[in-house]
C-alpha positions, 0 to 999 in steps of 0.5 A, a space after each residue: 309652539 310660540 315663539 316665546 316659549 321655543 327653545 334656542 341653543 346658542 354654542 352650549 347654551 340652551 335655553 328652554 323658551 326666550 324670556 332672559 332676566 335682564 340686569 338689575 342692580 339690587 345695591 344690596 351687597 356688602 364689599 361685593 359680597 351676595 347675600 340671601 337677599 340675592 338668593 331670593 331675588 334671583 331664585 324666585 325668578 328662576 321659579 317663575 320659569 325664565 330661561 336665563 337670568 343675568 345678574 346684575 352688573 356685577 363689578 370686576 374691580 373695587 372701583 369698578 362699581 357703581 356704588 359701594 353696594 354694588 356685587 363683585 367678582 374681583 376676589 375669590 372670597 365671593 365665590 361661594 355665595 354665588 355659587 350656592 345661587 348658581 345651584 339653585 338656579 340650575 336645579 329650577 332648570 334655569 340657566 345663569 349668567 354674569 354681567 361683568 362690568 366697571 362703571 368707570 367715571 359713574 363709579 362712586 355713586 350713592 344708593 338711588 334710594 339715598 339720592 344717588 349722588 357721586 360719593 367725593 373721592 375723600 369721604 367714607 364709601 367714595 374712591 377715586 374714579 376713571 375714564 377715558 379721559 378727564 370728563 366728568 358725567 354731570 357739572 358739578 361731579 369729580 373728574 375721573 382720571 384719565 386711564 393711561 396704558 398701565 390702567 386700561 391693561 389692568 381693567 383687562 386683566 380684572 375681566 379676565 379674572 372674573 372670567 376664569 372666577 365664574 367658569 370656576 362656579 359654574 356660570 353659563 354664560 357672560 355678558 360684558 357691559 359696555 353700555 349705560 354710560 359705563 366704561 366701556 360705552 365711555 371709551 366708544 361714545 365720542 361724548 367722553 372719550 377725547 383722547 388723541 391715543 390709540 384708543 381715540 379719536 377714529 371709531 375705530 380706536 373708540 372701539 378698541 377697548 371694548 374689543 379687546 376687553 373680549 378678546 381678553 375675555 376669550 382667553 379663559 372662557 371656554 370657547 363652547 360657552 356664549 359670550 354677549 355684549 351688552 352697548 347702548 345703540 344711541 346716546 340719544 344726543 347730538 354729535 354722540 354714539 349713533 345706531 349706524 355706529 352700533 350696527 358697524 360695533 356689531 359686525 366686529 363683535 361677531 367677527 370677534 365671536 361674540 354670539 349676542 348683541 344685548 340691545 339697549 340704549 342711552 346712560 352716558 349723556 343726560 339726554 331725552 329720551 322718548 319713551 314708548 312700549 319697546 322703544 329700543 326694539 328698533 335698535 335691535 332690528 337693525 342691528 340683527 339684520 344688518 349685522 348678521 348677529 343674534 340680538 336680544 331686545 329690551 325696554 319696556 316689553 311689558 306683556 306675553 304678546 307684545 313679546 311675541 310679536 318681536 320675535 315672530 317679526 324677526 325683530 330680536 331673539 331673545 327677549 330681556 325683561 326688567 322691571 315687569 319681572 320685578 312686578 311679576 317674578 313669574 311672569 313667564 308661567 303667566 305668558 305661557 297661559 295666555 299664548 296657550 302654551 303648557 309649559 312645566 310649573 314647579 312641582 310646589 306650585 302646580 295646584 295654582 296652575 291654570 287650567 282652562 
């Protein structure tokens, strides 16, 4: 068997091969609500046969989104969309996870489609954003308020909630964002967090925040259930976040109990990035090996071998994949041929199976 169609049970998550649908964001909700466009797009990756699919960064507060489309989880109203997604997915023998985040100063953006511009605080579709400290992401953008004790322990209890929120519908498995630039990776990235408190200054306090958002986390999320965090392993930028810092992240994650490192890297700084075929799996090497923890890898990994050869030279163990399951939703049906492997099509689908 390869490596890319062998199961992996990680607690009570057991995934039948290591292709996972990477977070995506659609921009297609309204008030944080799932819609069928969100039925058809996550299904019809389940169909093409991943093992687990991610949703999108699915915002734990009103301010805590990207843009005003972005999906929610901060009412118990969203829950029966989302739900009704879970079933689907579950009976094409795929598992579901949620990504839970807040964008934090990033917050309050246009559609990318529609420029994505930050939306001023005043005007229709825009609110006040905040960070760790009064530092805007871009000139020219509005400065986030600086979250004070009473902020930071509100953020908390959102994570929290949405926790108990997708226990209650049946989720797999979390994944808490703190990367890309958004509030979690703002508090850790030395770039964005000038703050003098407990939770600035020393990496030690950078990271407090991002610690105890899992920690808040695990209160509520069964312990047999896996847990991932999702960090940008460089800032690619001078004087900013660095690998050596992510792998010591790492080891305190897994102290923590968390079971994955999602790998990726950049977003919080406008910085140059040199992009190349699995340009982040480094990053994921290093931190599975030096910091003893499963990792998953992601970033232009485009093809069934490439894939293949990350995880049989121990680079990673799981594999996250975006944009080419945008191109090919069933792209793993399509790994599978080309690795010789015979995996199980849907039953609607199987007169298109190959079969030399």
């Amino acid at each position: 068997m390869t490596n890319l169609f062998s199961p992996i049970q990680i607690k009570n998550l057991n995934l039948k091969n290591r292709i996972v649908v990477s977070p995506m964001c659609e921009y297609s909700a309204t008030d944080g609500f799932a819609n069928n466009w969100h039925l058809v797009h996550l299904g019809a990756r389940a169909i093409g046969g991943a093992a687990l699919i991610i949703t999108e960064a699915i915002a734990v507060s009103p301010e805590g989104r990207i843009s005003y489309s972005d999906l929610g989880i901060w009412k118990d109203e969203h829950l029966d969309k989302l739900k009704e997604i879970i079933d689907f997915v579950h009976e094409q023998g795929t598992l579901f996870g949620f990504q839970l985040a807040h964008a934090g100063r990033k917050a309050s953006h246009d559609k990318p489609w529609k420029g994505g511009k930050q939306i001023p605080a005043e005007d229709e579709n825009g609110w006040q954003t905040f960070g760790p400290s009064p530092v805007a992401f871009t000139e020219g953008e509005e400065l986030p308020v600086e979250l004070d004790k009473a902020g930071i322990q509100k953020v908390l209890e959102d994570f929290k909630a949405a926790a108990v929120r997708a226990d209650k519908i049946g989720a797999d498995v979390l994944e808490i964002h703190g990367a890309h630039g958004y509030l979690m990776h703002q508090f850790y990235s030395p770039l964005s967090n000038h703050r003098t408190d407990e939770y600035g200054g020393s990496f030690e306090n950078r990271v407090r925040f991002l610690l105890e958002t899992v920690e808040a986390v695990q209160e509520v999320w069964p312990k047999e259930k896996a847990l991932f965090v999702r960090i940008s392993a460089t800032d690619w930028t001078e004087g900013g976040w660095t690998i050596d810092d992510s792998v010591k992240l790492a080891a305190l994650l897994k102290a923590k109990g968390v079971d994955l490192v999602d790998t990726s890297t950049g977003g919080n700084a406008l910085a140059r990035i040199p992009l190349k075929p699995g340009y982040q799996v480094e990053f994921a090497e290093r931190i599975k090996k030096e910091a003893g923890i499963l990792t998953g890898a992601v970033g232009l990994i485009t093809n069934a071998a490439q894939a293949e050869e990350i995880l049989s030279s121990g680079q990673a163990d799981l594999i996250f994949m975006a944009r080419e399951l945008l191109r090919d939703p069933h792209f793993p049906l399509r790994a599978a041929h080309e690795l010789g492997e015979k995996i199980k099509w849907p039953s609607q689908y199987e007169r298109a199976e190959w079969r030399d």
